[in-house]
OpenMM code with the backbone's topology and positions (N, CA, C; nanometers):
from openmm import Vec3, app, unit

residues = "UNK UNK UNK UNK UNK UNK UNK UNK UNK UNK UNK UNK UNK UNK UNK UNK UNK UNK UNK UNK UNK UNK UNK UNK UNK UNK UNK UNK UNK UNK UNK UNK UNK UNK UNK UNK UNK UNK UNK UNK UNK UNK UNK UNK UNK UNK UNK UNK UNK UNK UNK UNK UNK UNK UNK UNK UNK UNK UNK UNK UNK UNK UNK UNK UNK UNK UNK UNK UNK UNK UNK UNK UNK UNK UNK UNK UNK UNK UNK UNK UNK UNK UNK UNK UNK UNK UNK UNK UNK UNK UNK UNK UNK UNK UNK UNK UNK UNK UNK UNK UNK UNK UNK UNK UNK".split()
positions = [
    Vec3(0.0849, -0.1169, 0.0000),
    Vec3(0.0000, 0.0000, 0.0000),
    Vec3(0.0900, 0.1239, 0.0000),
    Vec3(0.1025, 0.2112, -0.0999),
    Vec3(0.1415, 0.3483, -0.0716),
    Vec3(0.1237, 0.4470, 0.0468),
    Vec3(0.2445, 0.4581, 0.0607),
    Vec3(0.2059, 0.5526, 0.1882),
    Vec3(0.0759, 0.6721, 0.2063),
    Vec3(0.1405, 0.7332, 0.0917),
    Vec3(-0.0120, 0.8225, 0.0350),
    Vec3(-0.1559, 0.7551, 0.0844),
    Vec3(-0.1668, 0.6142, 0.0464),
    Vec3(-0.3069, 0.6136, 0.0443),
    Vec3(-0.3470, 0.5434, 0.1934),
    Vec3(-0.1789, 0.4740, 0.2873),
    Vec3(-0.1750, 0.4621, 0.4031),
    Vec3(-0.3091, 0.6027, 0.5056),
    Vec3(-0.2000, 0.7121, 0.4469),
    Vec3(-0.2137, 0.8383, 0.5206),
    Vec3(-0.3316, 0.8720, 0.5128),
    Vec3(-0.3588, 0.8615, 0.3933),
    Vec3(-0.5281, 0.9247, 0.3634),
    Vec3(-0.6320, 0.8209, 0.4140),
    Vec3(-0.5909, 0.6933, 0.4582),
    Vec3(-0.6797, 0.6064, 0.5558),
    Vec3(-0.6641, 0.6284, 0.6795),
    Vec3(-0.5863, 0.6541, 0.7231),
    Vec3(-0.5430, 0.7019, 0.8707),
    Vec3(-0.5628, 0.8182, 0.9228),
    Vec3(-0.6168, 0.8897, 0.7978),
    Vec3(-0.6398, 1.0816, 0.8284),
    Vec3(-0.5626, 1.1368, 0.8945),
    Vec3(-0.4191, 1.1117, 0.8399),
    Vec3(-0.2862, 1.1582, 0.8823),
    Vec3(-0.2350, 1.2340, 0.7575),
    Vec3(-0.1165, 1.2739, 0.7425),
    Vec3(-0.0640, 1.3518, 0.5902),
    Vec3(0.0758, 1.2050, 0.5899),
    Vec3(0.0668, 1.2353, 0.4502),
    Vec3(0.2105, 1.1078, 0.3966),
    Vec3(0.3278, 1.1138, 0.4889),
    Vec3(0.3854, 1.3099, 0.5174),
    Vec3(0.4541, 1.3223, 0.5753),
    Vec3(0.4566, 1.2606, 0.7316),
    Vec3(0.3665, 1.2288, 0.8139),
    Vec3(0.3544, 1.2134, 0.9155),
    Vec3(0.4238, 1.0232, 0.8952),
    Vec3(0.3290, 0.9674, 0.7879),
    Vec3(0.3705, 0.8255, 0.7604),
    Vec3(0.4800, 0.8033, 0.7968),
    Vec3(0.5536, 0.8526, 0.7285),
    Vec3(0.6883, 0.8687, 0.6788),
    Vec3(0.7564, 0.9149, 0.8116),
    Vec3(0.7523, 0.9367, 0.8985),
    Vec3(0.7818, 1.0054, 1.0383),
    Vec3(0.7841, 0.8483, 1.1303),
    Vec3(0.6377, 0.8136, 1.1089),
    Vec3(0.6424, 0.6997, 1.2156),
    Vec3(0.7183, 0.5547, 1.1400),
    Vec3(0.7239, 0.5733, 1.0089),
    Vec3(0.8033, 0.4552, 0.9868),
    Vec3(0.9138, 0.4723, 1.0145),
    Vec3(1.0161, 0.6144, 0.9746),
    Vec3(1.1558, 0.6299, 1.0204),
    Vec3(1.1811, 0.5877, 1.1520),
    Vec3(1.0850, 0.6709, 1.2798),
    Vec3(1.1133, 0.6301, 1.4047),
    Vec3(1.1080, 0.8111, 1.4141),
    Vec3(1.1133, 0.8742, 1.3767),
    Vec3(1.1347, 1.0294, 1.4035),
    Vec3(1.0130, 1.0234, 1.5113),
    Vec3(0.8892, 0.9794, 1.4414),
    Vec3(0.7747, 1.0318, 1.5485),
    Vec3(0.7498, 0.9019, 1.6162),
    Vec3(0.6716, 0.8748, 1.7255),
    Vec3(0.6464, 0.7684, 1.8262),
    Vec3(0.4844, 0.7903, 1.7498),
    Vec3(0.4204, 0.6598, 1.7475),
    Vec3(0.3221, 0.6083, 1.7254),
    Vec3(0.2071, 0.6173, 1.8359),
    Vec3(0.0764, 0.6556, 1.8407),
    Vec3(0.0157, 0.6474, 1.9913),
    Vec3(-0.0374, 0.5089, 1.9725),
    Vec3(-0.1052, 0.4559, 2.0620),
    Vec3(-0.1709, 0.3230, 2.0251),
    Vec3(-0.2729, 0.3394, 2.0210),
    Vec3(-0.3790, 0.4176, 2.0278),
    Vec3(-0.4498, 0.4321, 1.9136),
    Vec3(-0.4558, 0.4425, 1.7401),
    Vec3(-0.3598, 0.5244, 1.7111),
    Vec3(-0.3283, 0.5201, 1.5808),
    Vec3(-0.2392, 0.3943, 1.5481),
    Vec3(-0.2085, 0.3130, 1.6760),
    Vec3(-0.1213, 0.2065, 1.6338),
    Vec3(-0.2414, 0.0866, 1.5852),
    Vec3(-0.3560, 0.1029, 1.6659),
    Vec3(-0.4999, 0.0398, 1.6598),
    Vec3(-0.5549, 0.0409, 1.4882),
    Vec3(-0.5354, 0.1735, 1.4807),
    Vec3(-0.6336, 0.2029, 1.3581),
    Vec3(-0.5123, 0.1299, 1.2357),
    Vec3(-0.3542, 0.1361, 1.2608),
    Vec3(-0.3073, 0.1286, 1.1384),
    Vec3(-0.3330, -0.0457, 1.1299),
    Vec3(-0.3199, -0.0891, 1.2713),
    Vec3(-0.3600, -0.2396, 1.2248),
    Vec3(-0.4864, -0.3061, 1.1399),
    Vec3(-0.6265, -0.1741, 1.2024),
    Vec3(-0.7481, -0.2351, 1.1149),
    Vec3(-0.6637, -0.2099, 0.9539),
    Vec3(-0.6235, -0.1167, 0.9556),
    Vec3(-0.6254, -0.0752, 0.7980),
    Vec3(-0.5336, -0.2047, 0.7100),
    Vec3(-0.3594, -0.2467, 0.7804),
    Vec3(-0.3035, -0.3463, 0.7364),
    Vec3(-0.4065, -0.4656, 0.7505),
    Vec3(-0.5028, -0.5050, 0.8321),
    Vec3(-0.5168, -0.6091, 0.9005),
    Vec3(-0.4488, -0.7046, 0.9252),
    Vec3(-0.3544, -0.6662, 1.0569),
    Vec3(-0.2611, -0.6902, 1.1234),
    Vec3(-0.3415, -0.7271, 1.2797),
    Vec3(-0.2464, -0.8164, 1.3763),
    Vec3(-0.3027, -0.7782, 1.4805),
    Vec3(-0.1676, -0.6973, 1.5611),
    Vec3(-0.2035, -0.6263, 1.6317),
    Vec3(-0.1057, -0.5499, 1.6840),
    Vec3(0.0519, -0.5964, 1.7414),
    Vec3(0.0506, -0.7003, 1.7850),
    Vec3(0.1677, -0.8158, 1.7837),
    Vec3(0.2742, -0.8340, 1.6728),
    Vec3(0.1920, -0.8588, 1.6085),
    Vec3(0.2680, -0.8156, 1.4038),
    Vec3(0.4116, -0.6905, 1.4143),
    Vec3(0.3623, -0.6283, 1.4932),
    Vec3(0.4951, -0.5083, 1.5084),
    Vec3(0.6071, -0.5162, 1.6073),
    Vec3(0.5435, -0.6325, 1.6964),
    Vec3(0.6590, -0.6857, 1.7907),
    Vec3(0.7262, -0.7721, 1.7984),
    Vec3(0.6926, -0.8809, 1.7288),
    Vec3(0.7310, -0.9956, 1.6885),
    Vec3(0.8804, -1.0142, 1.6876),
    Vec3(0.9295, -1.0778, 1.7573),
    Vec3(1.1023, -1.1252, 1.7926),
    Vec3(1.1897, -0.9910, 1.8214),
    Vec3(1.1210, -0.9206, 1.9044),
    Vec3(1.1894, -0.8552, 1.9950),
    Vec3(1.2194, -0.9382, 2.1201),
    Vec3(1.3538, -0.8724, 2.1245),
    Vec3(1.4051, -0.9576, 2.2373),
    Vec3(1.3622, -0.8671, 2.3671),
    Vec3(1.2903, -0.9426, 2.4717),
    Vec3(1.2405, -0.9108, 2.5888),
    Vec3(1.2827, -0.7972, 2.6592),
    Vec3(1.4656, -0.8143, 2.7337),
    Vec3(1.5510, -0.7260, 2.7415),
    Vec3(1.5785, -0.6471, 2.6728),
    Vec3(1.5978, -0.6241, 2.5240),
    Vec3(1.6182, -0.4720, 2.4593),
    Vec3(1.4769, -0.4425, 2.4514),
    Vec3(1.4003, -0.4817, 2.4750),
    Vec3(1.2344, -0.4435, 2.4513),
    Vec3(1.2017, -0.3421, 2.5914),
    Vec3(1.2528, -0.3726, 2.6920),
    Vec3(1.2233, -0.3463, 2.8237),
    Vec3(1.3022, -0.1628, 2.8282),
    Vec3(1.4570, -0.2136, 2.7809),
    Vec3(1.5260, -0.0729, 2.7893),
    Vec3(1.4935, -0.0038, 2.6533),
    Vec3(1.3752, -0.0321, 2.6030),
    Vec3(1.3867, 0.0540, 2.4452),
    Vec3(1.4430, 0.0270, 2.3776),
    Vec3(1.5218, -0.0597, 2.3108),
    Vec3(1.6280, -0.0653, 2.2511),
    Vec3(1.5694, -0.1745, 2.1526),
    Vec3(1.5565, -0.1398, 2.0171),
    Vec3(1.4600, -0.2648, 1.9212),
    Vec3(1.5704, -0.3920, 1.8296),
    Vec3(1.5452, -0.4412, 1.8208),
    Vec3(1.6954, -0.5595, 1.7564),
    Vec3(1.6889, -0.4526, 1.5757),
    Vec3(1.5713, -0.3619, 1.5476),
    Vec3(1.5863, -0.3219, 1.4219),
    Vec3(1.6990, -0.2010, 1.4593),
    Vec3(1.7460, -0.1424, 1.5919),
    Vec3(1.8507, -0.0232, 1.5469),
    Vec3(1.9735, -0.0969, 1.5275),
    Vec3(2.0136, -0.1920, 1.4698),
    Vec3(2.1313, -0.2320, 1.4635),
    Vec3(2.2341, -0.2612, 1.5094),
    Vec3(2.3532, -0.3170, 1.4439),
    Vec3(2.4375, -0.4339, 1.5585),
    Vec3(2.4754, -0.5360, 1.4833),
    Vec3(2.5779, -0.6222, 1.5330),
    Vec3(2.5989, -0.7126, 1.4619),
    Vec3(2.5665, -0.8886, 1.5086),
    Vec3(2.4573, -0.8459, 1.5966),
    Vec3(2.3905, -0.9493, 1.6156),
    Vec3(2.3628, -1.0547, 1.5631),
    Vec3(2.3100, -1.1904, 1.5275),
    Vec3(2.2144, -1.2492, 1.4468),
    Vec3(2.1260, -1.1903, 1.4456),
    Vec3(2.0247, -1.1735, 1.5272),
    Vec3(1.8839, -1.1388, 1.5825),
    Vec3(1.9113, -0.9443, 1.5044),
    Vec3(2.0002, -0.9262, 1.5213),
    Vec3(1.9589, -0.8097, 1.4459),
    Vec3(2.0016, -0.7651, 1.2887),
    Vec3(2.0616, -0.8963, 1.2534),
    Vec3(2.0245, -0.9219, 1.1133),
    Vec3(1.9106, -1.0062, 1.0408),
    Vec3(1.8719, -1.0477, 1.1276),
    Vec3(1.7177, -1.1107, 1.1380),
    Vec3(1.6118, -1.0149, 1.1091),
    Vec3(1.6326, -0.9108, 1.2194),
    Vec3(1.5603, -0.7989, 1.1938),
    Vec3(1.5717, -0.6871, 1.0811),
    Vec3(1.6832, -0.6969, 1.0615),
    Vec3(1.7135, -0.5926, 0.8985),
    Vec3(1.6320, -0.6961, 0.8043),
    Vec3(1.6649, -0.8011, 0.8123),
    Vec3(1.6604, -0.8352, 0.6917),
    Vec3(1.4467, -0.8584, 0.6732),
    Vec3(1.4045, -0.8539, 0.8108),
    Vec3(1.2528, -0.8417, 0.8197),
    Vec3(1.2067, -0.7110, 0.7660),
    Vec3(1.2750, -0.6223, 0.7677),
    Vec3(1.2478, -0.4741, 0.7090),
    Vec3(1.2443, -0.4773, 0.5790),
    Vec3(1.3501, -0.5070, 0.5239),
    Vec3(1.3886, -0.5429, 0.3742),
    Vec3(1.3865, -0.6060, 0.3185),
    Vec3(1.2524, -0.7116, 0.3718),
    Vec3(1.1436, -0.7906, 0.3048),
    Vec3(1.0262, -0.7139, 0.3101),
    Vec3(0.9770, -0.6277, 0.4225),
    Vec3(0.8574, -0.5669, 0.4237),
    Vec3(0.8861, -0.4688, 0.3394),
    Vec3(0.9753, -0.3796, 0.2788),
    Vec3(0.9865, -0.3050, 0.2368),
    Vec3(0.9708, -0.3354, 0.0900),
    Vec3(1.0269, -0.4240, 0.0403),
    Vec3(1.0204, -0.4898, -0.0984),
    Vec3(0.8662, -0.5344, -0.1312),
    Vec3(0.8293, -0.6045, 0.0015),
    Vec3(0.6936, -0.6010, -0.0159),
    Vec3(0.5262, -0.5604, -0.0670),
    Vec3(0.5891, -0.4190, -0.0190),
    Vec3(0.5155, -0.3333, 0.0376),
    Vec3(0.4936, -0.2678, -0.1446),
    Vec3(0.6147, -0.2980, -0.1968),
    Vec3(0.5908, -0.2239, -0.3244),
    Vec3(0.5204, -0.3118, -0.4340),
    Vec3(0.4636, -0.4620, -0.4185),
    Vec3(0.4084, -0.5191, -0.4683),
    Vec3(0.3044, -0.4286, -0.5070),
    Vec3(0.2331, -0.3990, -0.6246),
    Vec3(0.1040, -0.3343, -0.6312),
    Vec3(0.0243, -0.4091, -0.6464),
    Vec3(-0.0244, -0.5760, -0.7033),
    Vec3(-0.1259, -0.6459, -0.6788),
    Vec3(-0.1213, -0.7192, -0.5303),
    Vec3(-0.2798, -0.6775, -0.4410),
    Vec3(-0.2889, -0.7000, -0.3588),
    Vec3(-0.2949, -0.8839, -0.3469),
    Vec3(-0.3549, -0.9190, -0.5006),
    Vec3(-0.3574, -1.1036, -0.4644),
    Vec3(-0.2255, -1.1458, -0.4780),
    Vec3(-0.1314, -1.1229, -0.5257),
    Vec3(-0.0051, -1.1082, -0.5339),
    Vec3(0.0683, -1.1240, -0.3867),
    Vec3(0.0496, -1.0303, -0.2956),
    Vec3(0.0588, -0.9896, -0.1927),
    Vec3(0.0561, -1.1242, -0.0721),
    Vec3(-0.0910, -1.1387, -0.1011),
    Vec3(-0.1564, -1.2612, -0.0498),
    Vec3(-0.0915, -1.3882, -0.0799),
    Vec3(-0.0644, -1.3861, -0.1727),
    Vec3(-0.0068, -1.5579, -0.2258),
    Vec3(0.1542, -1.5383, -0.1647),
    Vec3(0.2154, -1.4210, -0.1705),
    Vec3(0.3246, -1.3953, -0.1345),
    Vec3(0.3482, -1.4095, 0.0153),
    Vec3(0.2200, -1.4025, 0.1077),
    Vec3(0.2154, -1.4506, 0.2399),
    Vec3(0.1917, -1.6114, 0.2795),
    Vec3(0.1223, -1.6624, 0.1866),
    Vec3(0.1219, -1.7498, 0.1999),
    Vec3(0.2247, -1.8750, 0.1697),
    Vec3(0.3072, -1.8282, 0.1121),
    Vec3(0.3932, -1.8850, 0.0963),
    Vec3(0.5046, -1.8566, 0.1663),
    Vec3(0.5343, -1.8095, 0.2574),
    Vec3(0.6305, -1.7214, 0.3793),
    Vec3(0.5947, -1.8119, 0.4525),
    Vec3(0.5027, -1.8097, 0.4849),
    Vec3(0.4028, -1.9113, 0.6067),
    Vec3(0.4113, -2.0749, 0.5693),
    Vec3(0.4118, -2.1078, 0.4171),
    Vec3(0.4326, -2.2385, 0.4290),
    Vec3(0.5893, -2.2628, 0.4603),
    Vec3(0.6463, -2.2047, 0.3668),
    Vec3(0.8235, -2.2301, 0.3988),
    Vec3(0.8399, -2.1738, 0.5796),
    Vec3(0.7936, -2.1398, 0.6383),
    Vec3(0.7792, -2.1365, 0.7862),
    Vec3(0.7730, -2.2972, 0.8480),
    Vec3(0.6640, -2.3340, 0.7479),
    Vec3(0.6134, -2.4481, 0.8724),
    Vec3(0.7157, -2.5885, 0.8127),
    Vec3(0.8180, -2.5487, 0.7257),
    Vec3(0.8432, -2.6420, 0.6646),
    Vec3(0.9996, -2.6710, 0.7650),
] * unit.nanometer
topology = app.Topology()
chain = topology.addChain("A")
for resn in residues:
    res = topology.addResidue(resn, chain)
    for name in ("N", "CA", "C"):
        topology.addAtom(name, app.Element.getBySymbol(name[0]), res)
């Protein structure tokens, strides 16, 4: 989904998008609520393999490091990101589903 049309579902401006994906702006959870109806996501979706301890002091495995776990996490970005530019949404779909089978495999 374009950010553009993110924003204009969220009755936010692109620029703001673009704020909370960098990290510049903090997200409220309400608007963290609404962006999940809109992905249909459940809110978990954004936390997913954070490690407990950097979770606790703020610290996300996505600011980097030479971790595993935080090449785990780059490299979760820069799949969502590649993603994200799919423009067919069934596309999208089959593209999850198949994440999910090579998961269970």
């Amino acid at each position: 989904m374009p950010q553009k049309e993110l924003a204009r579902q969220l009755g936010i401006s692109f620029q703001q998008v673009q704020k909370y994906e960098s990290g510049a702006n903090r997200i409220s959870a309400s608007k963290l609520w609404q962006l999940c109806d809109v992905l249909d996501v459940v809110p978990g979706y954004f936390f997913e393999g954070l490690n407990g301890a950097k979770a606790r002091t703020g610290q996300s495995e996505a600011a980097g490091g030479a971790d595993p776990e935080s090449r785990s996490a780059r490299q979760v970005l820069d799949l969502n990101q590649a993603f994200q530019k799919i423009p067919d949404s069934r596309v999208r779909r089959q593209v999850v589903q198949l994440v999910k089978s090579l998961g269970r495999s």
